[in-house]
Each structure stands twice: as C-alpha cells, then as structure tokens.
N, C-alpha and C positions, 0 to 999 in steps of 0.2 A: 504494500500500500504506500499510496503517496505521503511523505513524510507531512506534508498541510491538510492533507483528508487526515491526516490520524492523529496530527493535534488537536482538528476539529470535533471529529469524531469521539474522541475517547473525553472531551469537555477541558482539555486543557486551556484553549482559549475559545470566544464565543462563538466566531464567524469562519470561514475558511480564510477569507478576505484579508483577515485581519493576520491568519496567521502568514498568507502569501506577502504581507507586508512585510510581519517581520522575517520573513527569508530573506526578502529582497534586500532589507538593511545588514544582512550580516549578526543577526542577532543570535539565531539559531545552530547548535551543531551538532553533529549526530557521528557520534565515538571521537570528539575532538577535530572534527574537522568541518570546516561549514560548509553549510547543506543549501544547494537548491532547491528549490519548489519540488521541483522532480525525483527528487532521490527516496529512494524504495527504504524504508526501514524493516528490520525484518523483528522475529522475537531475539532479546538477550541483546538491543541496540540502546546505545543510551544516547539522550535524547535533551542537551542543555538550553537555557534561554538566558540568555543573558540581560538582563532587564538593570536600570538605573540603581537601582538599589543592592543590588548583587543579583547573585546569577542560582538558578533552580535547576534542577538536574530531575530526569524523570525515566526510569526501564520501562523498554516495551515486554510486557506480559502476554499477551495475546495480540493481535489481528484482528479487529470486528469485520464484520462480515456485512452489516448496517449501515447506513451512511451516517446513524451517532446511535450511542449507548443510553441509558438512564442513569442516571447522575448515582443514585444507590447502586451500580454495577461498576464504578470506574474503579475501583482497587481490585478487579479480576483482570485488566488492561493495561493500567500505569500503576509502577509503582513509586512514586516521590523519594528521592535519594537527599 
C-alpha cells in the first residue's frame, strides 16, 4: 500500500491530502529514508513524521484492506514507537 493511503487509512492523519502534503515537504520517512507519495510500505516498516515539535515514529502492523479502519481498531495496524 501506498505509504499516504496508509497514513490515511490507519487514522494517523485526517485527509490523504494532507498526508500527500507532508510527503511533499520532506516530513515523512519510512526506515530513515524519505519517502515519496508513492512508496509501498510493507508490515515490520517504520514509519517517522517529523513534525515542529519533535518527530513521532509509528510500525506498520498490518495492511488494511479498507480505504480506512475504525479508530477502536488502529492498535491492530500502527503501532506508536
């Protein structure tokens, strides 16, 4: 899955949009390396943001299958490092 569908998707940020933004700034990286829009993450990838405040680190758990999960299901998907 696309690394912005599956920020989406698993509820880490709201919009796809939002997260395609922050690909586009370099905010995003996935096992220390930045990530385009495009880049597949797979299970057992880690998954940083780097955000003004410090930076959040998140495992992928699973793959949804959904185009988004139920907010009570996101800890079977991401897990917050």
């Amino acid at each position: 899955m696309r690394v912005d569908k599956w920020l989406s998707a698993v509820n880490v940020v709201k919009r796809r949009t939002v997260a395609t933004d922050m690909l586009k700034s370099g905010v995003v990286l996935v096992n220390c390396m930045l990530a385009k829009a495009s880049k597949e993450v797979k299970i057992g990838d880690k998954v940083t943001i780097e955000y003004l405040k410090g930076a959040k680190s998140y495992e992928v758990l699973q793959i949804p299958v959904t185009k988004t999960i139920p907010k009570s299901q996101k800890e079977m998907y991401v897990k917050e490092l």
